[in-house]
C-alpha positions as CSV (number, residue, x, y, z in Angstrom):
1,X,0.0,0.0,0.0
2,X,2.9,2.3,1.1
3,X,4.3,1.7,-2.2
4,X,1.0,2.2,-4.3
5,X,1.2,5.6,-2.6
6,X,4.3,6.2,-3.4
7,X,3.7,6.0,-7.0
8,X,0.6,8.1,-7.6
9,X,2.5,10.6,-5.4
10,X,4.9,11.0,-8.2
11,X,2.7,10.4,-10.7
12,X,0.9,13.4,-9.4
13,X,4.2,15.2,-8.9
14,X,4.9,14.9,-12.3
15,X,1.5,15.7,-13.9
16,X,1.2,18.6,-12.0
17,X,5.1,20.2,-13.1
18,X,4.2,19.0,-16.6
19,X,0.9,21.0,-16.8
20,X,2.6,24.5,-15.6
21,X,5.8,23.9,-17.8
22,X,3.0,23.5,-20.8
23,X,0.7,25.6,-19.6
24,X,2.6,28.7,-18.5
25,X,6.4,28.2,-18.4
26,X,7.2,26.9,-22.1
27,X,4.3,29.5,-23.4
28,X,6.5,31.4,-26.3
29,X,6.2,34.9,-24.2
30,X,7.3,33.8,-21.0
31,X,10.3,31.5,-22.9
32,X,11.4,35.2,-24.8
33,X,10.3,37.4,-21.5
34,X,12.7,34.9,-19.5
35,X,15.1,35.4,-22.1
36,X,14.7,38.9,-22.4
37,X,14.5,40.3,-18.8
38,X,18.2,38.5,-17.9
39,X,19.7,39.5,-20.9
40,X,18.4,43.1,-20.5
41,X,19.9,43.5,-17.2
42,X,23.0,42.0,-18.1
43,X,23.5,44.2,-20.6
44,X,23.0,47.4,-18.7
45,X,25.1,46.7,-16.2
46,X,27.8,45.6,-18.6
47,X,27.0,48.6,-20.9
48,X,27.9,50.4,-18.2
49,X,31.0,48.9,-16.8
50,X,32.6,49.5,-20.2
51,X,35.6,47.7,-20.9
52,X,36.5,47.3,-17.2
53,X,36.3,43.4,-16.4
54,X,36.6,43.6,-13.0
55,X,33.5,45.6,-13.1
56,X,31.8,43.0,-15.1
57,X,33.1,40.0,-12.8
58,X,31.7,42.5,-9.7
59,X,28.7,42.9,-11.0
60,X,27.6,39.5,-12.0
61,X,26.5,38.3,-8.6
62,X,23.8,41.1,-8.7
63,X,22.8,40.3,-12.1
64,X,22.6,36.9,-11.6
65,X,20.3,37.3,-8.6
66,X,18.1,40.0,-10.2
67,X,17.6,37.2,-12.9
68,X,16.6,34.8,-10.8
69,X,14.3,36.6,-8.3
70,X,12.5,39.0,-10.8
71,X,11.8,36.0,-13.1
72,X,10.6,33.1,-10.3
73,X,8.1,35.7,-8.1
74,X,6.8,37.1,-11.5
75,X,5.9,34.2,-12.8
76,X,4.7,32.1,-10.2
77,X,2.9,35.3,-8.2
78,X,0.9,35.6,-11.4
79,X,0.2,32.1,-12.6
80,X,-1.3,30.9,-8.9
81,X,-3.2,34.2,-8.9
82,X,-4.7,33.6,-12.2
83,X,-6.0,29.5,-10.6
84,X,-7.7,31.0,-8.1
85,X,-9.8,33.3,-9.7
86,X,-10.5,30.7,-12.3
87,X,-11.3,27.9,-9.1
88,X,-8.5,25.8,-10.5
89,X,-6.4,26.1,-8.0
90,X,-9.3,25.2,-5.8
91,X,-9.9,22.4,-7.5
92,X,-6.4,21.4,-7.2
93,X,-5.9,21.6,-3.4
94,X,-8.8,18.6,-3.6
95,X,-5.9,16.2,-4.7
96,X,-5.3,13.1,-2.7
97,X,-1.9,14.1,-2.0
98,X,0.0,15.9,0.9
99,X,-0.4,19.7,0.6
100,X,3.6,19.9,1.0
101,X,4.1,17.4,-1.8
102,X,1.1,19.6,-3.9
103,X,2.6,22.9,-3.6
104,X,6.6,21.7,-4.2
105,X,4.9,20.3,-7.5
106,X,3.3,23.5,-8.5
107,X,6.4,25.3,-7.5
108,X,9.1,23.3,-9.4
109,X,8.6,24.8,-12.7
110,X,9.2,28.3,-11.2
111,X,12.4,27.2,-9.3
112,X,13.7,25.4,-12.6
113,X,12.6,28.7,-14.6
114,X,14.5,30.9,-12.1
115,X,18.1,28.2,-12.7
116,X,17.9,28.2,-16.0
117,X,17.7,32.1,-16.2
118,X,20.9,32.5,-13.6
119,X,23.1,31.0,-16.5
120,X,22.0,33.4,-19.1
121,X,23.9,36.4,-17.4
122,X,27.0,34.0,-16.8
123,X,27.3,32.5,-20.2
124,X,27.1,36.4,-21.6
125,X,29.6,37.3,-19.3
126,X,32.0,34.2,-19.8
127,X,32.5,36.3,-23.5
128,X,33.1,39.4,-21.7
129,X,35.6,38.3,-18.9
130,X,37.7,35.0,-17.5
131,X,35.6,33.0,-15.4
132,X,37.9,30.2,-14.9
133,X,38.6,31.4,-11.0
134,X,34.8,30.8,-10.6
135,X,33.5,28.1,-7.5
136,X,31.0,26.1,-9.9
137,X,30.5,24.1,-6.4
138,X,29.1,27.4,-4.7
139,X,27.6,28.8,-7.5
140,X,25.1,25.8,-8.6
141,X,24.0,25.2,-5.2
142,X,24.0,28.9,-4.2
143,X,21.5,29.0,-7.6
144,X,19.1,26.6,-6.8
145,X,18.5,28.0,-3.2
146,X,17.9,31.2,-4.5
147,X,15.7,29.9,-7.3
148,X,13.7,28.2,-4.5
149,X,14.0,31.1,-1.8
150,X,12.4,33.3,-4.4
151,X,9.5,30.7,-5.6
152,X,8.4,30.6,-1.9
153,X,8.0,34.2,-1.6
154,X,6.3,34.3,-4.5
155,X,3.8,31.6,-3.6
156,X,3.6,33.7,0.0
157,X,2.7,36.4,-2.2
158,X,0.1,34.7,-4.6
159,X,-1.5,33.2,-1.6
160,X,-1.7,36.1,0.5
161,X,-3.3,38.5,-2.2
162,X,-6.9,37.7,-4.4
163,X,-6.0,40.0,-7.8
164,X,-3.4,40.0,-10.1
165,X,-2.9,43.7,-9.8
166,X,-2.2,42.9,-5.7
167,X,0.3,40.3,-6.6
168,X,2.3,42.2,-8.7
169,X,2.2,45.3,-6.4
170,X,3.0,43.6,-2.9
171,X,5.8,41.5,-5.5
172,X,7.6,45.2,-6.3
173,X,7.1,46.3,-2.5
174,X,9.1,43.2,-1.7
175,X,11.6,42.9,-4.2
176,X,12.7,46.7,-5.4
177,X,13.5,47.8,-1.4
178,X,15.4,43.9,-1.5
179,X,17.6,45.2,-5.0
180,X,19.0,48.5,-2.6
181,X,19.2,46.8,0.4
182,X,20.5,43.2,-0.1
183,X,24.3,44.1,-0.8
184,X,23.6,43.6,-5.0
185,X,25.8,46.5,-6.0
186,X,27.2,48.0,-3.1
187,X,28.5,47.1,0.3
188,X,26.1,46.5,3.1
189,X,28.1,48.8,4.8
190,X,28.2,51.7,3.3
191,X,23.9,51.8,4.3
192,X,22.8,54.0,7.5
193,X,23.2,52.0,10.5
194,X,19.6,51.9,10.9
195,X,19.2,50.1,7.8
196,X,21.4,47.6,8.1
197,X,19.5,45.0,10.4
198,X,16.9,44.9,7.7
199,X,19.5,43.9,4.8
200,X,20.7,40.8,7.4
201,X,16.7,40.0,7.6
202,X,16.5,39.3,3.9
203,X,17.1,36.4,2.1
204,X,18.7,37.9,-0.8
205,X,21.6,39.4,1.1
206,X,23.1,35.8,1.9
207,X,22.7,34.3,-2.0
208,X,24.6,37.5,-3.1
209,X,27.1,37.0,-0.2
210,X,27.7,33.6,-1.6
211,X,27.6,34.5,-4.8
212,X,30.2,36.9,-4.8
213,X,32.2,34.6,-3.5
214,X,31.6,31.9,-5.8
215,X,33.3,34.5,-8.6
216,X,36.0,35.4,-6.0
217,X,35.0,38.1,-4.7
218,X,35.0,38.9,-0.9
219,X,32.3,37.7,1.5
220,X,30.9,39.4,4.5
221,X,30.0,36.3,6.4
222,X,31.4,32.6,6.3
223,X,29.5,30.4,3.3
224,X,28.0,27.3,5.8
225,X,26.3,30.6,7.7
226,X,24.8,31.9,4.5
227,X,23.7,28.4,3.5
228,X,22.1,27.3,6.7
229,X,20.7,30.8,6.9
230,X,19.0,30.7,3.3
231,X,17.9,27.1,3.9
232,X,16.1,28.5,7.0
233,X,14.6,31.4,4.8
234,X,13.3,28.7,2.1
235,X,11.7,26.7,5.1
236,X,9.9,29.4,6.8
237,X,8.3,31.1,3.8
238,X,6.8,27.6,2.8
239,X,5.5,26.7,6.2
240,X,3.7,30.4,6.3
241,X,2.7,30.0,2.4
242,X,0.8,26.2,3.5
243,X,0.1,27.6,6.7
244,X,-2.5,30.5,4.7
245,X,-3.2,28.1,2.1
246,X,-4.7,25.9,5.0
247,X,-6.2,29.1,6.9
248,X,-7.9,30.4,3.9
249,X,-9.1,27.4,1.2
250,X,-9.0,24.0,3.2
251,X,-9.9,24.9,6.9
């Protein structure tokens, strides 16, 4: 019986990934708009650093961040909006599977969406500038847990808001002060004292941390502290995100 579970458990799991990578994620605008948006940002920043390369190599960490967080909450804030209004999602939460194992399948394709944009900044910039000094070992892990930081707030966010407008408005409240505050392109330090203990309370600022020093750049804190920290961030936003999905649709 355990077994039998076990298989329409992943059965399920995949069924559920497959629909939102056909449904929304492999859509031709959101393939060119996930395109587009890392590509953009990568080449302002490297528009602007000119022919310096140690511009370009400090800069990456930032761009590779913005990539990833702008392009999982965006997507994933709108498409669980657009389920509920259409009952879908409803409909969905009526599955006999686990609620955990429900919402890690309908947040998968956002986390994979969010990887594969981290490497379009990096493979621009491996044209630009060496990479060879670069911790692949840090940087792939470091990517994923920023891919899946960012899902979760974005399913916080979808789940917290009814409209699409509200999701894409609390989604800039949270990520634009997150851009100035989170270390992206300039040092936590040089902030007002007073604004310092916020950058520490956001996830961002310890994927960056790690980040820069998965290109060789310095770090601020030591890499198993921004690792365990980030893990803890990924944690609690799920528990609150199942915790209002619970609250509000199933209880």
């Amino acid at each position: 019986m355990v077994e039998g579970e076990a298989s329409v458990y992943r059965i399920a799991f995949w069924n559920i990934l497959l629909k939102d990578m056909r449904s929304y994620y492999l859509k031709p605008p959101n393939i060119s708009w996930g395109m587009v948006f890392p590509l953009a940002w990568t080449g302002m920043f490297f528009v602007r650093s000119g022919s310096d390369l140690d511009s370009i190599a400090g800069l990456l960490p930032g761009v590779v961040a913005l990539s990833i967080l702008f392009g999982t909450t965006s997507v994933l804030a709108v498409t669980v909006t657009f389920e509920k209004r259409g009952r879908s999602f409803e409909r969905l939460l009526l599955a006999p599977i686990p609620l955990e194992l429900l919402m890690l399948a309908k947040t998968s394709g956002a986390i994979l969406f969010g990887v594969v944009n981290s490497f379009v900044p990096v493979v621009i910039a491996s044209f630009l500038t060496d990479l060879s000094g670069t911790s692949w070992t840090m940087f792939v892990p470091v990517v994923v847990l920023i891919a899946v930081a960012s899902t979760f707030l974005g399913l916080f966010i979808a789940v917290s808001v009814s409209e699409v407008f509200e999701a894409q408005t609390f989604s800039n409240f949270v990520r634009f002060p997150m851009i100035f505050l989170c270390g992206l392109f300039f040092p936590i330090a040089m902030l007002p004292s007073f604004l310092q203990p916020v950058a520490f309370a956001l996830p961002l600022t310890y994927g960056v941390d790690i980040l820069r020093g998965a290109f060789g750049g310095g770090m601020i804190l030591s890499t198993a502290l921004d690792f365990a920290v980030l893990l803890v961030f990924c944690a609690a936003l799920f528990m609150v995100s199942l915790r209002n999905i619970r609250r509000r649709w199933i209880l």
